[in-house]
C-alpha positions as CSV (number, residue, x, y, z in Angstrom):
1,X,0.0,0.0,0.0
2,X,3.1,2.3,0.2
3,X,3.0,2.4,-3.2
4,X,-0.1,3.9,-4.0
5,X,0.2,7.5,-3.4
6,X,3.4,7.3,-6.1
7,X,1.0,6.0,-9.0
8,X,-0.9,9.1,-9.0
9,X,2.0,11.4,-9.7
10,X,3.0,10.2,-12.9
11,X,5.4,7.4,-11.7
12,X,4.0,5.1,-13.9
13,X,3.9,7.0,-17.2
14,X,7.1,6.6,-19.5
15,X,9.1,4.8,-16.8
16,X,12.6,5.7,-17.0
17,X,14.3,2.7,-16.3
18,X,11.8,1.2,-19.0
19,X,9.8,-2.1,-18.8
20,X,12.8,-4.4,-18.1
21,X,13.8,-2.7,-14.6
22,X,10.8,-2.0,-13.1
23,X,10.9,0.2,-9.8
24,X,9.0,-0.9,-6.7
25,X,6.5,1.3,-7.0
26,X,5.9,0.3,-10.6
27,X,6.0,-3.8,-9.9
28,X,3.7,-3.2,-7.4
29,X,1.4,-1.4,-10.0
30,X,1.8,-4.9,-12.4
31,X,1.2,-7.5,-9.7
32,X,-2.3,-5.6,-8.4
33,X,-4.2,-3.5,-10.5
34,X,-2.3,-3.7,-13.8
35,X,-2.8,-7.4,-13.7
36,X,-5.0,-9.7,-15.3
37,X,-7.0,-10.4,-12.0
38,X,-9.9,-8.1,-12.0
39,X,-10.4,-8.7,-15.7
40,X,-10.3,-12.6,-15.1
41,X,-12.6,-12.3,-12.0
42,X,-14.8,-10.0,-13.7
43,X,-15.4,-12.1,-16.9
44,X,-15.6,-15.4,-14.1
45,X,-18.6,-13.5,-13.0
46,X,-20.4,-12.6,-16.1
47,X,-20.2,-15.8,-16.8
48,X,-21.9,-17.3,-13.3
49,X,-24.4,-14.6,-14.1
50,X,-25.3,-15.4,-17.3
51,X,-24.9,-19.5,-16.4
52,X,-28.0,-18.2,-14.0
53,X,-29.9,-17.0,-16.5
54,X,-29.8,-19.9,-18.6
55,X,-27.5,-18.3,-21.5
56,X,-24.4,-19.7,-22.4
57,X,-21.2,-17.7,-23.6
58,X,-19.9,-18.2,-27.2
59,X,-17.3,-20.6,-27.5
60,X,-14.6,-17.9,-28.6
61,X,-14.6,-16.6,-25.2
62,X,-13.5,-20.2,-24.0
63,X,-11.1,-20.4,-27.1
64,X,-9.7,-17.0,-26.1
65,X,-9.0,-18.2,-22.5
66,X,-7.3,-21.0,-23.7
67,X,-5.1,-20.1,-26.2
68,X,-4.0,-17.5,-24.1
69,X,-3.2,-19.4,-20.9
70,X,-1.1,-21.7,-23.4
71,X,0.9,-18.8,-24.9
72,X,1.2,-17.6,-21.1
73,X,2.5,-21.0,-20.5
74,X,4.5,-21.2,-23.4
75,X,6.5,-18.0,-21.9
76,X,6.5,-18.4,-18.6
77,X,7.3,-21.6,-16.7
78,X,6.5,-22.6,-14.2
79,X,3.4,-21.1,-14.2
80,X,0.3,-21.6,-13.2
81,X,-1.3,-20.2,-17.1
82,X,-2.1,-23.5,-17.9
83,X,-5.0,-24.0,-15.7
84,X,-6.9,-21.3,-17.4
85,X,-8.1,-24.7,-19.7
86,X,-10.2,-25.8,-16.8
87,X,-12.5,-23.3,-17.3
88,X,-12.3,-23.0,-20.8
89,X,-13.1,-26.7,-21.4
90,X,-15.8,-26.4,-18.9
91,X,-17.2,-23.5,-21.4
92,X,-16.7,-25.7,-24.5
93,X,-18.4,-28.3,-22.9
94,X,-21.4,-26.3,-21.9
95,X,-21.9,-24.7,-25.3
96,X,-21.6,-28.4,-26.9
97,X,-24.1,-29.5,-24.4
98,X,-26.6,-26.7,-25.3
99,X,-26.2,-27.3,-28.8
């Protein structure tokens, strides 16, 4: 939490040391709110919401989520990308079953 008041004076715009030596401040910024967390949780919970409601997502959104947990995987061992497939497969299998 340190970190916070230092994003909102322009520590994070055109780093200096660029992208390869992040400062604290600026990792910080990567591993919270620049990550792919709320984006993952918030597409987790459209997809509970619209499981309620009977709908089921397109398959591209599983195919998205998969290829992209394999390329993270790809780059980045070890690492947990690969599990994104769970959820994709789940996806897959729901829009087959509604089909």
């Amino acid at each position: 939490m340190g970190h916070v008041p230092a994003w909102f004076t322009g520590q994070l715009w055109l780093p200096t040391n660029g992208l390869a030596n992040l400062t604290p401040g600026q990792g910080a910024f990567w591993l919270t709110i620049g990550s792919f967390g709320l984006p993952l949780l918030t597409l987790g919970l459209l997809v509970g919401w619209l499981g309620r409601r009977g709908t089921v997502p397109p398959t591209f959104v599983a195919w998205m989520l998969g290829g992209w947990g394999t390329l993270g995987a790809a780059l980045l061992e070890p690492t947990p990308f690969i599990l994104t497939w769970v959820p994709a497969v789940m996806l897959l299998r729901a829009a087959r079953k509604s089909a």
